[in-house]
Structures are given as C-alpha cells and as structure tokens.
VOPAGU-2260 file (C-alpha; in pm, 1 decimal, decimal comma):
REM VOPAGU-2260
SITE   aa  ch    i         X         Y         Z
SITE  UNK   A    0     821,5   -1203,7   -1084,5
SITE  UNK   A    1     663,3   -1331,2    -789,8
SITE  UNK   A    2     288,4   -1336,6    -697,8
SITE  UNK   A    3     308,0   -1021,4    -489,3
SITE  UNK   A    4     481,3    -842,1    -751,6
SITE  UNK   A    5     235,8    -952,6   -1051,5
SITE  UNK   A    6     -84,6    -838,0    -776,3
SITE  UNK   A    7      75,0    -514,0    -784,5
SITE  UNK   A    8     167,3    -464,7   -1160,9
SITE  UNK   A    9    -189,6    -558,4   -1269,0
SITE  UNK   A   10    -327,0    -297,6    -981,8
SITE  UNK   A   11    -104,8     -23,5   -1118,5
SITE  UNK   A   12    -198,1    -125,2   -1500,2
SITE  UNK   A   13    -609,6    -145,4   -1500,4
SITE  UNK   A   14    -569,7     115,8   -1203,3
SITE  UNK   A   15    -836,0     317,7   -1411,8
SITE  UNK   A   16   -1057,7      18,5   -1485,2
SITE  UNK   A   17   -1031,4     -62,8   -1149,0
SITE  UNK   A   18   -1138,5     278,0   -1000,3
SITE  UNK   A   19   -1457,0     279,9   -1195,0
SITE  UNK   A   20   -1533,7     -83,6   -1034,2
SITE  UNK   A   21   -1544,2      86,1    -686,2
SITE  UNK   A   22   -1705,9     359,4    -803,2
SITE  UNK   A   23   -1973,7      95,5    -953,7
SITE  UNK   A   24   -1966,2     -96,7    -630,3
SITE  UNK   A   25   -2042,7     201,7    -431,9
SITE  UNK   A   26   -2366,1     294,7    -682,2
SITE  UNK   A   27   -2536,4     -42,4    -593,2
SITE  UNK   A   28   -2548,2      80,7    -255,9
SITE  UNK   A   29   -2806,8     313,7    -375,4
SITE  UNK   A   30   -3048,3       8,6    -482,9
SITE  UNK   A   31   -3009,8    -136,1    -121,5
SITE  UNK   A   32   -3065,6     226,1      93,8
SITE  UNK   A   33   -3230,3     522,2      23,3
SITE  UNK   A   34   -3127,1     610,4     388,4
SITE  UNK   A   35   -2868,7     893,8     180,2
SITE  UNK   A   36   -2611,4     999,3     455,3
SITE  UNK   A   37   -2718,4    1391,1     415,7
SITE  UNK   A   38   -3094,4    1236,2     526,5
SITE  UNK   A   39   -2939,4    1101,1     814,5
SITE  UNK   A   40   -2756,0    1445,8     920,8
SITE  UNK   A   41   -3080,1    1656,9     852,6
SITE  UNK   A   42   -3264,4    1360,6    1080,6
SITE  UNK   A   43   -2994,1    1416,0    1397,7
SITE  UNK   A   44   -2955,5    1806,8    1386,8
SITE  UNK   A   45   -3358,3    1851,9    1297,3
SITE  UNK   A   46   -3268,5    2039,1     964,3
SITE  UNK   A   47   -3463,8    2084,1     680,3
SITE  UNK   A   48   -3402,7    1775,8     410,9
SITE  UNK   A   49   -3385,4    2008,8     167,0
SITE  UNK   A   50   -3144,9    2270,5     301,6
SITE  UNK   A   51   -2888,2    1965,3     374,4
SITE  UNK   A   52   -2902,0    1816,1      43,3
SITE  UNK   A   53   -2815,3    2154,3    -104,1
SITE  UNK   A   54   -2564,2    2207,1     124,4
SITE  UNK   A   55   -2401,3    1844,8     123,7
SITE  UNK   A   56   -2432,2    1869,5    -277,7
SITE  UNK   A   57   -2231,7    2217,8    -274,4
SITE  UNK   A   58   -1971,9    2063,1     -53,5
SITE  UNK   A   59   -1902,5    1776,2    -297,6
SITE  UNK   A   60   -1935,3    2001,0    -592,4
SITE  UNK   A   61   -1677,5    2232,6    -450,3
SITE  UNK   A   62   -1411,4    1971,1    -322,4
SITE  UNK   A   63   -1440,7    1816,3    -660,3
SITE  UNK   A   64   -1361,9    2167,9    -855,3
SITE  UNK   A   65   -1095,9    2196,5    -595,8
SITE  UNK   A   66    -904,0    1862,6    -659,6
SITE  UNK   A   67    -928,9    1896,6   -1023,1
SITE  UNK   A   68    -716,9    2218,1   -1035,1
SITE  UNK   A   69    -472,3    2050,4    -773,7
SITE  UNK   A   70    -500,9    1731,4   -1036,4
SITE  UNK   A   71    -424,5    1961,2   -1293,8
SITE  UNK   A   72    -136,4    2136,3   -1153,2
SITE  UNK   A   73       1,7    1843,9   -1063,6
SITE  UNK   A   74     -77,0    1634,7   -1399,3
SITE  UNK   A   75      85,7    1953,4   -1554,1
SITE  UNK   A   76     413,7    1813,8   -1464,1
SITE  UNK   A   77     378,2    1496,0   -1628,5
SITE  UNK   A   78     270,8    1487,6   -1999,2
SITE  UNK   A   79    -138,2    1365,2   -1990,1
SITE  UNK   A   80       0,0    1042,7   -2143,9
SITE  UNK   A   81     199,7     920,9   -1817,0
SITE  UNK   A   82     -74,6    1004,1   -1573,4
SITE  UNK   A   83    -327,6     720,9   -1766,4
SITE  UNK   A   84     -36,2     455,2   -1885,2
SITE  UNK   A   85      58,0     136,1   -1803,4
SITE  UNK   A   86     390,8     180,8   -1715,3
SITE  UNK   A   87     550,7     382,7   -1413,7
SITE  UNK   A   88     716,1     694,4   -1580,5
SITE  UNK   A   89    1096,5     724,6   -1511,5
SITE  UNK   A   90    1245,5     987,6   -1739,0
SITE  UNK   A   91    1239,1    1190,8   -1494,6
SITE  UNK   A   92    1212,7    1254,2   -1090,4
SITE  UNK   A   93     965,8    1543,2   -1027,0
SITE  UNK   A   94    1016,6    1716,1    -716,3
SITE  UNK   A   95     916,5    2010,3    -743,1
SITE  UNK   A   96     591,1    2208,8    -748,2
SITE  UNK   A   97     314,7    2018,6    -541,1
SITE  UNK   A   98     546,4    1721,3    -553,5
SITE  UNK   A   99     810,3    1914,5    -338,4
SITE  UNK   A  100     488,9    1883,2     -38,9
SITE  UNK   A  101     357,6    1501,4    -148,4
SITE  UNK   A  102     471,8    1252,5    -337,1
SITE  UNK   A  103     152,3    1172,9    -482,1
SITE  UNK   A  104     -65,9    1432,7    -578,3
SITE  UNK   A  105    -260,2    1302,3    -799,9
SITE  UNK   A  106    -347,8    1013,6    -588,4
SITE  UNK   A  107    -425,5    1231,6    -301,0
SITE  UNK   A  108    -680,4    1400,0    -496,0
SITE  UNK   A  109    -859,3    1118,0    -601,3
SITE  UNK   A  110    -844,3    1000,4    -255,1
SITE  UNK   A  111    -994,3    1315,0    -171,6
SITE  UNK   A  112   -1227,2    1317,3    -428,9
SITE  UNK   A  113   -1450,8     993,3    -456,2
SITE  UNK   A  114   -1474,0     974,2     -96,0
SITE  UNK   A  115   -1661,4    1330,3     -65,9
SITE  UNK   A  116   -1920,9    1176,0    -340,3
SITE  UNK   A  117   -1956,3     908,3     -92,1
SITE  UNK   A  118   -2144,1    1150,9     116,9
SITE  UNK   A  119   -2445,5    1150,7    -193,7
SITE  UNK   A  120   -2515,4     802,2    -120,6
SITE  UNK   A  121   -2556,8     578,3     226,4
SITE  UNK   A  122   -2254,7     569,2     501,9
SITE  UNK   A  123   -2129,8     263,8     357,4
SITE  UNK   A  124   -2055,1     420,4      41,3
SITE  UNK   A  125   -1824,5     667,4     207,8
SITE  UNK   A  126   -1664,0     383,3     320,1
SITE  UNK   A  127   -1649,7     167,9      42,7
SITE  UNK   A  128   -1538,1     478,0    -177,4
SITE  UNK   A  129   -1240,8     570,1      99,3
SITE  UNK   A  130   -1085,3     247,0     154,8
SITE  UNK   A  131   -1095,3      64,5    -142,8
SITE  UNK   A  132    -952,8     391,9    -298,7
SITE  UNK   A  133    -690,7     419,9     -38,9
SITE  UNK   A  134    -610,4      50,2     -34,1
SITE  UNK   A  135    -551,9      69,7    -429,7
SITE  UNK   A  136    -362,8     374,0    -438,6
SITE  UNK   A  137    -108,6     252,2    -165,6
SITE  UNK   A  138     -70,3     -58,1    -405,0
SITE  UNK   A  139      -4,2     184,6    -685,9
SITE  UNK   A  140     269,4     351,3    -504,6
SITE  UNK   A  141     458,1      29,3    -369,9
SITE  UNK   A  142     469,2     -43,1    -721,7
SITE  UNK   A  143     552,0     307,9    -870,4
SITE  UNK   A  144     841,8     319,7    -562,0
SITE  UNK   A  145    1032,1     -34,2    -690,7
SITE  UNK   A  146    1072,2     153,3   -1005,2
SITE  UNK   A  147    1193,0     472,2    -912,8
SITE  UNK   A  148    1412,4     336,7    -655,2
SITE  UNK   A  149    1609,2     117,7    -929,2
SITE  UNK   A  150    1615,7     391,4   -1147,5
SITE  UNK   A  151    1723,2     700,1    -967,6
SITE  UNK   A  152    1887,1     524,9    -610,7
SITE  UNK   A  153    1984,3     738,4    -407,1
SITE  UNK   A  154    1821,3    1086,2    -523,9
SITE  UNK   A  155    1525,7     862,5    -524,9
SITE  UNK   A  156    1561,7     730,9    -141,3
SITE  UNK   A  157    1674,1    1102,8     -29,0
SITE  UNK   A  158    1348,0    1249,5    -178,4
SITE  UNK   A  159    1093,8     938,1     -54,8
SITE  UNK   A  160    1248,9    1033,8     272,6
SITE  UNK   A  161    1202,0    1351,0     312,2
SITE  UNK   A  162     864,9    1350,5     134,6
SITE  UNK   A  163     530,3    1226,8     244,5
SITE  UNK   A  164     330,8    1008,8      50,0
SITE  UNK   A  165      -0,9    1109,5     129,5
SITE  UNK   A  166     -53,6    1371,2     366,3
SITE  UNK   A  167     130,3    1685,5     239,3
SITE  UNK   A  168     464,8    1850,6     457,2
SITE  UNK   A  169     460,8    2206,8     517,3
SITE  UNK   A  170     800,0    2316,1     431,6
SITE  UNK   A  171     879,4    2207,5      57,3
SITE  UNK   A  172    1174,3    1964,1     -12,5
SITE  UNK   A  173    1467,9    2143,1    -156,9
SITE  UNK   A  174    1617,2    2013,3    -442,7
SITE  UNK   A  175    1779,9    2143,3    -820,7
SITE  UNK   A  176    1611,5    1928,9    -986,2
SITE  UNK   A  177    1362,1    2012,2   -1259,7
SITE  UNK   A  178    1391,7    2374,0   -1161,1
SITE  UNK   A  179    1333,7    2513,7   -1470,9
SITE  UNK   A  180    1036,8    2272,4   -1553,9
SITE  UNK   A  181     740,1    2464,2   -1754,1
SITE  UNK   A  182     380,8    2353,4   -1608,3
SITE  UNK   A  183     166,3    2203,0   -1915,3
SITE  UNK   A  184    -159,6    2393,5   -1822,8
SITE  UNK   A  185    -353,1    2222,0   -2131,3
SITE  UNK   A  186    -221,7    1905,4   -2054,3
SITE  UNK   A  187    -331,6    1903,7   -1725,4
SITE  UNK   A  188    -646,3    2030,5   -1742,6
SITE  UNK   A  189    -773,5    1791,8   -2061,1
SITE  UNK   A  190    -685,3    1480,4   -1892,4
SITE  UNK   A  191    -843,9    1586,3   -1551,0
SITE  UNK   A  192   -1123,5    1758,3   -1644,4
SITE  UNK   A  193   -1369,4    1465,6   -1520,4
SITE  UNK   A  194   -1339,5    1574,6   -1216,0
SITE  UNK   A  195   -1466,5    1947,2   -1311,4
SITE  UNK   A  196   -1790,2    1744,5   -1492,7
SITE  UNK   A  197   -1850,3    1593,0   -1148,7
SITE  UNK   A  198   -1790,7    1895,9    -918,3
SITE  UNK   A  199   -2030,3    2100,1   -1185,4
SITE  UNK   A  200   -2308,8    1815,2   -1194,4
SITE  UNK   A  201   -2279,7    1833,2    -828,4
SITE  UNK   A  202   -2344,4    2203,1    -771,2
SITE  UNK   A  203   -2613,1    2230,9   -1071,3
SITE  UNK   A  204   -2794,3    1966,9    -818,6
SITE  UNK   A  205   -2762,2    2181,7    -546,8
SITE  UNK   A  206   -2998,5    2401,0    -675,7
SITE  UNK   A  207   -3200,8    2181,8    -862,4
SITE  UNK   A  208   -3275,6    1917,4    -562,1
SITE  UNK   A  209   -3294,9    1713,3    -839,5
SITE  UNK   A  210   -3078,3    1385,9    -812,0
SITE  UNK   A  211   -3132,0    1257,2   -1189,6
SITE  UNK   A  212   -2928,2    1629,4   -1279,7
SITE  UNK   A  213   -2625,2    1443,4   -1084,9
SITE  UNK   A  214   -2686,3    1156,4   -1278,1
SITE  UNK   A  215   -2716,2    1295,4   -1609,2
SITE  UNK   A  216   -2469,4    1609,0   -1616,0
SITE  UNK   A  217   -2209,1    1362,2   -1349,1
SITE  UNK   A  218   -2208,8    1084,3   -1646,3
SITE  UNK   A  219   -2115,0    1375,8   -2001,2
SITE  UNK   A  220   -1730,1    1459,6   -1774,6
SITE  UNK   A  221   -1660,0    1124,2   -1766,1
SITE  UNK   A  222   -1773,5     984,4   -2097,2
SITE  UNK   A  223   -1570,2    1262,2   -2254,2
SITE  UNK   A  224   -1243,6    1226,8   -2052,4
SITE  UNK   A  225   -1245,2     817,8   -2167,8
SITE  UNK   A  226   -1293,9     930,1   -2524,0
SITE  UNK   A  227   -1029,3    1177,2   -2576,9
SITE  UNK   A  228    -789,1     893,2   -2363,1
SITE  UNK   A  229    -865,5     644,5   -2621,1
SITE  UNK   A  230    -859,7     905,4   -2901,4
SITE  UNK   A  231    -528,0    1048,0   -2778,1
SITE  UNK   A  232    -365,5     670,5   -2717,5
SITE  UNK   A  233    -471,2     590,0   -3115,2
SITE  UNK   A  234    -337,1     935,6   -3209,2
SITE  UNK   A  235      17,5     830,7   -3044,6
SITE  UNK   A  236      37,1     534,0   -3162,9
SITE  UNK   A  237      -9,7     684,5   -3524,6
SITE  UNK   A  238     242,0     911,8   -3488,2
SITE  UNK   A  239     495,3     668,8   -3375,9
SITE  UNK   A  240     440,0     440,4   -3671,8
SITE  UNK   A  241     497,9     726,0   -3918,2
C-alpha cells in the first residue's frame, strides 16, 4: 500500500475522530474573535443584534433538524453499524432511495451541516468548518470508490457515472437493485440523532439569546450519540463471541 493509499485509509478510519478535531479547531476561533459573523450582518444592514442572532440561530437550528432526517433516511439504508466503522461496507450497492439522487448522502449532510454552525462563530469558522469538511469527505469517498469499484465493477462504474457525488441529480438513477429494500427508521434515527441535539440547542438559543444554552444543550446530543456507539460496538462484539 502506498503512501497515498495509507493517507486515505487512516482519513476514512478516524473519519469521526477527525471531524470533531475541526469542529474543535473551529471553537478556538471563538477565543481569538468575538466579532460573531451574525454581529457583522446586523452591523452592515443596521439590524437589531438581537433580532439577527435569533434569526441566524433559527436558521442553524432548522438546517440541522433538516439534515438529520435526510441523515436518517439515508443511514436507514445501511445498518447504524456501517455508517460509524472502519471499513467501507460492500455487501451491498445501494442505489436507491436518496442514493438514486447522490452518492453520498450522508456526507452531504454533514457537509451541509457543520458549515451552517459556522455562521455562530467568526467568518473564518465558516470557512474552516466548510473546507476542511469538504476536503475530508472527498478523501473518504476516493477511498470508499477503490472499494466498491473492485467489488461490484461494472454495476459499480455504471452507477458512479450516472450519479453525482455531492450535489444531488434531479431525475433518480434507474436501477433493480435493492428494490425491495425496507428503510431501518430506528436505525437511522439512533445513530444520527446528534444532529437533532444540535439543531434543538440551536433553536432553544434562539429564544433564549443566551449562548451558554448552545453550549450546554449542543454538548448532551453529542455525548449521547458517542456513548450508545461505544455501547453498541461492545454489544456486537459480545454477540459475536457467543
């Protein structure tokens, strides 16, 4: 395996580890500027502070509820176990549901997702948050892709061509495959629900105008989520040895 290939494989590997870095990076913004971008907005258009906080808080808040039940629906595909593992799932090809319009949902909504919160801090959080999450999800998918491609060939390079990765197509791609595939509502939801903690700390902020309620209701979502992972990946591994 050469360098390139190792680069990618430990990307795709700590890719959760590796989100929460940015996401870290971007928060030590806030020790450097107070100079939040929604300040900078109510400065140029002479709105009240207030007003635009609320408003920029219910934004984020609202794409965040919105990505997790896209998340969901597309996690609900997968089992929760594939969307958090180390290794590139290839039982199957997915192509249908949200995957018939984008290949990669659920890095799409991530993209989407922690660069809205950028918007809470400084402008060069937004653009921390965007491309470093962009950058590393385009590394996960040249990774994910060498896999798929030597284990499905042809269906795979038909259905990476006709798909986008990122930006969704209108018309869905038409295929037989996984026609009959049940959605796994529960499964979906548990494993994505950090993103419904965010969007809620968000909007309970809104109304508040009270930053440490981001802070403190933003932080419960995600301390959860990483418990029941680590709970679940014990509870596998359990099972398997019995």
């Amino acid at each position: 395996m050469g360098f390139k290939e190792k680069i990618l494989k430990l990307n795709f590997e700590y890719r959760v580890i590796i989100s929460y870095l940015i996401f870290g990076i971007a928060l030590l913004t806030l020790i450097f500027s107070k100079n939040y971008t929604y300040l900078i907005i109510a400065d140029i258009f002479k709105i009240d502070k207030n007003i635009t906080m609320s408003v920029t808080f219910l934004f984020i808040g609202f794409i965040n509820l919105y990505t997790w039940i896209f998340r969901s629906y597309a996690g609900g595909y997968l089992s929760g176990h594939v969307a958090v593992t180390k290794e590139v799932q290839t039982y199957k090809l997915v192509t249908n549901g949200p995957y018939a319009y984008v290949r990669n949902p659920l890095y799409l909504s991530d993209i989407i997702s922690i660069t809205v919160i950028g918007f809470a801090g400084p402008p060069i959080a937004i653009l921390i948050l965007f491309l470093g999450k962009i950058t590393t999800s385009y590394m996960y998918v040249v990774y994910e892709e060498n896999s798929l491609l030597k284990e499905f060939g042809e269906k795979y390079k038909r259905y990476k061509r006709e798909v986008p990765r990122f930006i969704p197509k209108i018309t869905p791609y038409k295929s037989e495959d996984n026609k009959n595939v049940i959605i796994n509502w529960k499964d979906g939801l548990m494993y994505n629900f950090y993103a419904f903690g965010i969007g809620i700390a968000f909007i309970i902020s809104a109304f508040t105008l009270n930053r440490n309620h981001l802070y403190l209701f933003g932080f419960i979502a995600p301390a959860l989520w990483f418990f029941l992972r680590f709970f679940d990946r014990h509870l596998v591994k359990i099972v398997n040895r019995k």
